[in-house]
LOTORBA-807242 format. One record per residue (C-alpha): residue in three letters; x, y, z. Coordinates in steps of 0.25 Angstrom, whole numbers, padded with zeros to 4 digits, always signed. Layout:
BEGIN
alaXYZ ...
***
This chain:
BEGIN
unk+0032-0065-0132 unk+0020-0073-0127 unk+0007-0065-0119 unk+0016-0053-0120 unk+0027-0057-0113 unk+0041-0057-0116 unk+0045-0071-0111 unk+0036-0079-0100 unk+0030-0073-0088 unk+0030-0082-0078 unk+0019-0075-0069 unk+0006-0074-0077 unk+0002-0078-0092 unk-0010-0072-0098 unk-0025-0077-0092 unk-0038-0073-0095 unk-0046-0065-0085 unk-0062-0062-0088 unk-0070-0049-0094 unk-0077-0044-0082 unk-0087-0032-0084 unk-0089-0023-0071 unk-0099-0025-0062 unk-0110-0015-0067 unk-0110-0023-0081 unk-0113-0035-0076 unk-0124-0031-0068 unk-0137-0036-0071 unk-0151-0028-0063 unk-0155-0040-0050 unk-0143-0047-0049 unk-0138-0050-0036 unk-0127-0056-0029 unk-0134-0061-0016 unk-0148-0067-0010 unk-0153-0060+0003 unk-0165-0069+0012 unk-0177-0062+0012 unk-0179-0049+0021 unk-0182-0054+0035 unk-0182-0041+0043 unk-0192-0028+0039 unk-0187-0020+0027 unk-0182-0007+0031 unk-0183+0005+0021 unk-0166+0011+0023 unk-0171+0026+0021 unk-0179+0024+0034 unk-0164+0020+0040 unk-0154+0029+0029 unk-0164+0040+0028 unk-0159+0050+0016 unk-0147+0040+0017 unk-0154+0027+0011 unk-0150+0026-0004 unk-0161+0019-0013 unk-0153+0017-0026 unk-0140+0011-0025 unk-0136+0014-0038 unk-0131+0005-0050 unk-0125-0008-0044 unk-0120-0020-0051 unk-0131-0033-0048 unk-0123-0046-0049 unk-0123-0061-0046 unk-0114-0064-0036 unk-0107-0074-0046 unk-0105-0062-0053 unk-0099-0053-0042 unk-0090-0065-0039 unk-0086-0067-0055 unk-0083-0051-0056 unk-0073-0049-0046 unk-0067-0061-0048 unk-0065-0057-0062 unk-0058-0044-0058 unk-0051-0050-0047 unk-0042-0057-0060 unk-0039-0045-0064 unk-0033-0038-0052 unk-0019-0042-0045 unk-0017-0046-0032 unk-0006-0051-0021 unk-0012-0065-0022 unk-0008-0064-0037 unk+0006-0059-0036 unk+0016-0050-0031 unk+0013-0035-0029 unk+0027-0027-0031 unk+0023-0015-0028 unk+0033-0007-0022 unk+0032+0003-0011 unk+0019-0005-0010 unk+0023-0019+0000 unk+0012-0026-0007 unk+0013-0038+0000 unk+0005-0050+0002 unk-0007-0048+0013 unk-0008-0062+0020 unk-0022-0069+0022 unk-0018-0071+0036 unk-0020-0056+0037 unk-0033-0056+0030 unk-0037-0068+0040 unk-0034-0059+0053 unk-0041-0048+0049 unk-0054-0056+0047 unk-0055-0062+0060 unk-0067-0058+0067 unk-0067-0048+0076 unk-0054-0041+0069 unk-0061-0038+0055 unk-0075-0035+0062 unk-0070-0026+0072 unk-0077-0011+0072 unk-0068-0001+0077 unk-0080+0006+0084 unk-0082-0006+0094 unk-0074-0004+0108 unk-0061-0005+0111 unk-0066-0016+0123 unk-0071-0024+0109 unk-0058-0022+0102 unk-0047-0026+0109 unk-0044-0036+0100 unk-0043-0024+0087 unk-0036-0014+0096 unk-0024-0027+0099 unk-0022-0030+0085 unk-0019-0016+0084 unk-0010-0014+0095 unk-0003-0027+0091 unk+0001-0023+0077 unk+0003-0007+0082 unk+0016-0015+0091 unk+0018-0026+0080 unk+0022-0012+0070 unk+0028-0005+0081 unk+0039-0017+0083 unk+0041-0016+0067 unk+0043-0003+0065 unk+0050+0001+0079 unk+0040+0013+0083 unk+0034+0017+0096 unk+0018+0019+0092 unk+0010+0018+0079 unk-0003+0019+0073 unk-0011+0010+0066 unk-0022+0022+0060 unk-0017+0027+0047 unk-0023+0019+0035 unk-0013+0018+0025 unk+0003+0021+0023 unk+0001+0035+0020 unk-0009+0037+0030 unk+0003+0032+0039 unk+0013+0042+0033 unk+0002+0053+0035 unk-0001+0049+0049 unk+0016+0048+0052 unk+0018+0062+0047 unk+0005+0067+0057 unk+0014+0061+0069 unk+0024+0067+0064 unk+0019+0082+0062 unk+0012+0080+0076 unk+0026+0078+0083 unk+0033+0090+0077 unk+0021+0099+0079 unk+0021+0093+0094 unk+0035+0098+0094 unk+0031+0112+0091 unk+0038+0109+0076 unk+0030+0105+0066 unk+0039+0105+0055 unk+0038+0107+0040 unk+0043+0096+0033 unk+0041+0082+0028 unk+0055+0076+0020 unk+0051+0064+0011 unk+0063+0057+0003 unk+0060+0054-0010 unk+0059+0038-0009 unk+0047+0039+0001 unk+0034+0036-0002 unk+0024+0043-0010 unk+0016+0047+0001 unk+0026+0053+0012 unk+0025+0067+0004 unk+0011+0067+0004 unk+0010+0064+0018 unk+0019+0073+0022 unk+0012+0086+0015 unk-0002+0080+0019 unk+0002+0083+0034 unk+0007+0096+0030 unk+0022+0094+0027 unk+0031+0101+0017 unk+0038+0089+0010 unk+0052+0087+0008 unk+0058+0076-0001 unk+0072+0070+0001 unk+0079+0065-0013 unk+0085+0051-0011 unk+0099+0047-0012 unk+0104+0037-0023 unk+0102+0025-0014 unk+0087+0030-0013 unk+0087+0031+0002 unk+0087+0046+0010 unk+0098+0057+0007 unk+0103+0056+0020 unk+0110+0069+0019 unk+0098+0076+0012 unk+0089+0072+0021 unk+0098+0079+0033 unk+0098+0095+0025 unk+0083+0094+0024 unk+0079+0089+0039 unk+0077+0101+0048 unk+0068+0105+0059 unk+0055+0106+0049 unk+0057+0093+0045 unk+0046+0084+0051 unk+0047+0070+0046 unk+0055+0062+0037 unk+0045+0052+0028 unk+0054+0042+0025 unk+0051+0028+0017 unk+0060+0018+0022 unk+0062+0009+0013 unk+0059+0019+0004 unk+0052+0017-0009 unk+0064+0011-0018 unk+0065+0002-0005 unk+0078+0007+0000 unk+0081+0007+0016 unk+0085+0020+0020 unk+0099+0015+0027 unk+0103+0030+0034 unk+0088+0029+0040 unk+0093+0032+0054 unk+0102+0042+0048 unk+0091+0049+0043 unk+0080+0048+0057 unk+0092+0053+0063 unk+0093+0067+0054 unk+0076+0068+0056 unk+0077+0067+0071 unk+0089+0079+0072 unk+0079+0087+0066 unk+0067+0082+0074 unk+0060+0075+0060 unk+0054+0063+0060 unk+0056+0051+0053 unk+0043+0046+0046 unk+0045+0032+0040 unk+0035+0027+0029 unk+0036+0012+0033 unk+0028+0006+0019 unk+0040-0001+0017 unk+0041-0008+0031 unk+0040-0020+0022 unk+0055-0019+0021 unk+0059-0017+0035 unk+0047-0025+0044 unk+0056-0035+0053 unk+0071-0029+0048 unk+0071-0013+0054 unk+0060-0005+0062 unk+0059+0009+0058 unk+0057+0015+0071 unk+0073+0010+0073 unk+0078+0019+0063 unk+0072+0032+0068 unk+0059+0031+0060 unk+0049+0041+0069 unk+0036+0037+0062 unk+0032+0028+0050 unk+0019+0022+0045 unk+0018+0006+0041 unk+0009+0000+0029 unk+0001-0013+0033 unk-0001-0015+0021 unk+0014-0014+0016 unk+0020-0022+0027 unk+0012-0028+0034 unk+0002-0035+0025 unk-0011-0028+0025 unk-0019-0026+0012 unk-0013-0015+0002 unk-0020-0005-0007 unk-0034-0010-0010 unk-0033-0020+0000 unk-0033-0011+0011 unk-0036-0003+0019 unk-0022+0001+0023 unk-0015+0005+0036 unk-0003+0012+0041 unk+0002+0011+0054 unk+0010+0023+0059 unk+0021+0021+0070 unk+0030+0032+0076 unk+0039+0034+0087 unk+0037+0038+0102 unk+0037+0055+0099 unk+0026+0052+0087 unk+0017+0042+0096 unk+0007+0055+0103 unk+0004+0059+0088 unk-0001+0044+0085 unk-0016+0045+0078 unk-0029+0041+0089 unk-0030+0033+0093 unk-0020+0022+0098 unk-0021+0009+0105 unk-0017+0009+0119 unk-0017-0002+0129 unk-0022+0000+0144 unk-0015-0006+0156 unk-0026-0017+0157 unk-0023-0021+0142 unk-0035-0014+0136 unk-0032-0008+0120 unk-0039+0005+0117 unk-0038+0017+0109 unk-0031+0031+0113 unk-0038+0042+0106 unk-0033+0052+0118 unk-0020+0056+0111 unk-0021+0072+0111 unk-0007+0072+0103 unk-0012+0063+0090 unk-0013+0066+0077 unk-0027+0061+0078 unk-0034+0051+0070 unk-0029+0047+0056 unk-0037+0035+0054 unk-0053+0032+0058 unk-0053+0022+0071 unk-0039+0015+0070 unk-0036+0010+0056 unk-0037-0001+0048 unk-0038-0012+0058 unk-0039-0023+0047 unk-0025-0020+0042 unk-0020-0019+0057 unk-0025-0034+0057 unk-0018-0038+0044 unk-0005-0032+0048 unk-0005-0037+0061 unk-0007-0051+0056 unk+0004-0049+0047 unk+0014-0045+0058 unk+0010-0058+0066 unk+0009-0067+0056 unk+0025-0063+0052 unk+0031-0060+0065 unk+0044-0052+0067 unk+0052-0061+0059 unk+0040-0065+0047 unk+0041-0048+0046 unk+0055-0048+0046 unk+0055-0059+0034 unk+0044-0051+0026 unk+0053-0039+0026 unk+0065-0048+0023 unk+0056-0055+0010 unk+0051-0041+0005 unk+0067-0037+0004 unk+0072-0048-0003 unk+0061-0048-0013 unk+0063-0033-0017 unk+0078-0037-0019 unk+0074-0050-0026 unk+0069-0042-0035 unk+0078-0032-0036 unk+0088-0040-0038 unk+0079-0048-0049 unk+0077-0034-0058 unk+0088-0025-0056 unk+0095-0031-0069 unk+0083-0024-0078 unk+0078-0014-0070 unk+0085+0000-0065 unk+0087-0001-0048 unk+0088+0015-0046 unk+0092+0014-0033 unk+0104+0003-0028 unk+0101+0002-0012 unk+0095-0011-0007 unk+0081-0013-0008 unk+0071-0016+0003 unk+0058-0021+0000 unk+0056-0015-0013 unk+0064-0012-0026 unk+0063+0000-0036 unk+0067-0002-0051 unk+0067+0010-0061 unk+0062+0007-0077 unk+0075+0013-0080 unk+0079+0001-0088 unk+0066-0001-0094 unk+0063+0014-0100 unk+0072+0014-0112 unk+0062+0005-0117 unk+0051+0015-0111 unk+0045+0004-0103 unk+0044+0013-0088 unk+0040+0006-0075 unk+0025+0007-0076 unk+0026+0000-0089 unk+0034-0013-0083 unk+0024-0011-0070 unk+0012-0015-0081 unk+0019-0026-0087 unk+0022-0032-0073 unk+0008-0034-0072 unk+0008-0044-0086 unk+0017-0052-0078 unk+0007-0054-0065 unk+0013-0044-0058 unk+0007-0032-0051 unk+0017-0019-0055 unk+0026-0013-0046 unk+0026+0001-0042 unk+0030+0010-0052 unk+0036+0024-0052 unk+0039+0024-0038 unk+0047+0027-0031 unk+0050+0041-0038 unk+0063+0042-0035 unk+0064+0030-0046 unk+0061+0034-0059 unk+0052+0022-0066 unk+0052+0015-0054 unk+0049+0001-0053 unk+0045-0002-0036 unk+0046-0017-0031 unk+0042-0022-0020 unk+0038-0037-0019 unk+0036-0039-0003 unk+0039-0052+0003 unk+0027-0058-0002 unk+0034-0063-0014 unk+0040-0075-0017 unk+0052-0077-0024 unk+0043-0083-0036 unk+0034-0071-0036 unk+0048-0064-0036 unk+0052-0070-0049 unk+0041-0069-0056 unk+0041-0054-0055 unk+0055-0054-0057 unk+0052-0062-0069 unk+0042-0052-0074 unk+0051-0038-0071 unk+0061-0045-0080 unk+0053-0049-0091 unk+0047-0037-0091 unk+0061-0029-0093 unk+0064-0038-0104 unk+0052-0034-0110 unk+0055-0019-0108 unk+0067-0021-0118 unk+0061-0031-0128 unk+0047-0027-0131 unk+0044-0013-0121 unk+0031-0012-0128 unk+0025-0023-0120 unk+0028-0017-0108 unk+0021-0005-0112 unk+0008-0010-0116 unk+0009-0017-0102 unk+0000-0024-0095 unk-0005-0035-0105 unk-0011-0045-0095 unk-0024-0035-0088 unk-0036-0033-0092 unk-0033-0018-0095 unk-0019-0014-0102 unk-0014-0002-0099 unk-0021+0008-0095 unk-0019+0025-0095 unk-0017+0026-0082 unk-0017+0040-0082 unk-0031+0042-0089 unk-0036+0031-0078 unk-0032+0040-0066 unk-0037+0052-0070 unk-0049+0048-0076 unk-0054+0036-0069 unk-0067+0029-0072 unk-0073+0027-0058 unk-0089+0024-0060 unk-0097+0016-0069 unk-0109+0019-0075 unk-0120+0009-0083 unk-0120+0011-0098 unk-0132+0019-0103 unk-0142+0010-0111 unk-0136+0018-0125 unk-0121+0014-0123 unk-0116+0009-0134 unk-0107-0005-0131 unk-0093-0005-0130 unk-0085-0012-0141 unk-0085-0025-0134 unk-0103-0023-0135 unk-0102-0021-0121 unk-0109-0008-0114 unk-0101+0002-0113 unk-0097+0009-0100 unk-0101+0023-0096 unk-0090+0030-0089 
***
């Protein structure tokens, strides 16, 4: 067993990366990281501008060279994961790669400098990049009206279920009750029971999709809305989908689809096609944008023709001479859920995307995500437990089944992954799957980078049953091993303060840290 492995990992071998101390201890009193001409306009005192406001003392901040700033975050930039490093199998996550074209667009003048107070006579150009991806969505997902405000998925799904509350209430009904099936996302039920909903959840049936004939005793004339994941998050296609619109729409329920996994269906099926009366899309999860802390986010909502009055203001409308505006004279709306628009930025990247690809590029992006999560599966289901038969879509669930007769559990291969040059899946969920192990490599991937993970999930399952104990003490390779995640949630250390002039050294005779 060479470097810790079991065998020869064809990813990564073991490389040096530098100490790096933080910021404030390799400050230095007059340092500075820039040179400013001399003062060639009158000096003018900022409490005579700020008043009250005007702060004299900044505080305690790190004073650098520029070489320095340049050499610590490099530094640390070794020690983080990226896209441009390797694959992202986060599943339920659609962590695929952002292309530089994207990045390009949104840069161009007059896009990444426009101010969302100038006039709508000065932003014509803005208001036609959002109209043109608002149709572009609306083709793909086969609805009648959307909105581009809501900032994130779950920002969508909140703003869907406000459309939805605001047709039954126009209806004189308001109705009681949200049904979520167990498969859904994590947010639905919270959303539903932010806007004031008593939640109902829907077991799963053994192919993991909707009980069809469950679902039908629990719909009545309280229900208001269906929260439907679809594909769902062991990435299973509900196949009765339009049995189950058609049991909402006898009651009068709504059919709300949370579309994060649009990345299975883009270019193959439109949700507004098989009775799906609201839904909300992730930029980021299909079409490209930046994801997490590469934000911000954005989640378009689109509905059908009965939701379209209770849209949020304001909306893009065109005059009969061609001129684009804003609508904020909609008496029926929800109102606003986001300030000015949106995230226009993401609105440029997504659009770009969509162009770039066209109908059939979109249709083959979706095709690619499929085959790559069945790859996969195909790849692992010898040594690790499919729960669940159906077909995959774009993602596949494992369980640690296998693996826990040695007490290794899906967390603990997740940290070994990363000794292979792997970022970890997603663990634990779905709920439905005991020990899950969520997959999902987006059509991003080559085959190569296929293998290579492939190659890594086998070795680490041999490794569960010839030395478990490796896996444990999983990761080798950081800077940090493992850590008590428990102990670093509840009791973060979020400040740091300079070390009094009578602190002893650490071990390594260096000053130690007050916390």
């Amino acid at each position: 067993m060479a470097n810790g492995f079991i065998g020869t990992p064809r990813k990564v071998t073991a490389h040096l990366t530098q100490n790096e101390a933080l910021s404030f201890e390799k400050s230095s009193p007059g340092k500075k990281a820039y040179r400013l001409p001399p003062l060639d306009v009158p000096e003018v005192d900022p409490a005579s501008l700020l008043g009250e406001a005007a702060r004299e003392d900044t505080g305690v901040l790190p004073e650098l060279s520029e070489i320095e700033i340049i050499r610590h975050f490099t530094r640390l930039s070794t020690w983080n994961y990226a896209i441009d490093l390797g694959m992202y199998p986060l599943g339920s996550c659609t962590m695929k790669y952002n292309p530089r074209v994207n990045e390009f667009v949104s840069r161009l003048e007059g896009i990444a400098e426009a101010h969302p107070y100038q006039p709508e006579s000065l932003s014509q150009g803005s208001l036609a990049i959002i109209r043109q991806l608002q149709d572009c969505l609306l083709e793909i997902t086969g609805m009648d009206a959307i909105t581009l405000q809501p900032a994130a998925g779950a920002h969508g799904e909140f703003t869907g279920i406000l459309l939805a509350r605001a047709y039954h209430q126009s209806k004189g009904n308001p109705r009681k009750h949200v049904l979520i099936p167990d498969s859904a996302h994590g947010t639905n039920p919270a959303t539903a029971a932010v806007c004031g909903y008593e939640v109902i959840n829907i077991k799963s049936n053994a192919q993991g999709g909707v009980d069809v004939a469950a679902l039908e005793q629990l719909v009545t004339e309280e229900t208001a809305v269906l929260m439907l994941t679809n594909p769902s998050t062991i990435g299973v296609f509900e196949h009765q989908i339009h049995k189950i619109a058609d049991i909402l729409h006898a009651k009068g329920a709504l059919l709300y689809m949370d579309g994060a996994n649009m990345n299975a269906l883009c270019g193959k099926t439109r949700p507004g096609d098989f009775g799906v009366d609201v839904m909300h899309l992730n930029l980021h999860k299909t079409f490209s944008t930046p994801h997490g802390g590469g934000g911000p986010g954005s989640g378009p909502v689109a509905c059908k023709k009965i939701l379209e009055p209770f849209l949020p203001v304001p909306v893009v409308e065109q005059d009969g001479d061609g001129v684009l505006h804003f609508n904020y004279d909609r008496p029926d709306s929800v109102g606003r859920v986001r300030m000015f628009y949106g995230n226009f930025g993401m609105f440029v990247r997504a659009l770009a995307y969509i162009l770039a690809n066209g109908p059939d590029g979109l249709r083959q992006t979706t095709e690619d995500a499929v085959l790559n999560a069945n790859y996969i599966r195909k790849k692992l289901e010898d040594l690790y437990e499919l729960p669940y038969p159906t077909p995959s879509m774009h993602e596949v669930v494992f369980s640690d089944k296998r693996q826990t007769k040695n007490g290794i559990k899906t967390g603990d291969i997740a940290k070994r992954l990363i000794d292979y040059g792997f970022h970890p899946y997603t663990t634990s969920f779905p709920l439905i799957v005991p020990g899950a192990l969520m997959i999902e490599p987006t059509e991003s991937e080559s085959r190569e980078e296929l293998d290579l993970f492939i190659d890594a999930m086998r070795q680490i399952a041999r490794e569960a049953d010839e030395n478990p104990q490796l896996i444990l003490d999983a990761p080798h390779s950081t800077r940090v091993s493992r850590l008590d995640e428990t102990t670093a949630a509840r009791k973060p250390v979020l400040r740091w303060k300079a070390p009094a002039a009578s602190t002893p050294l650490a071990p390594d005779n260096s000053p130690a840290k007050e916390w």
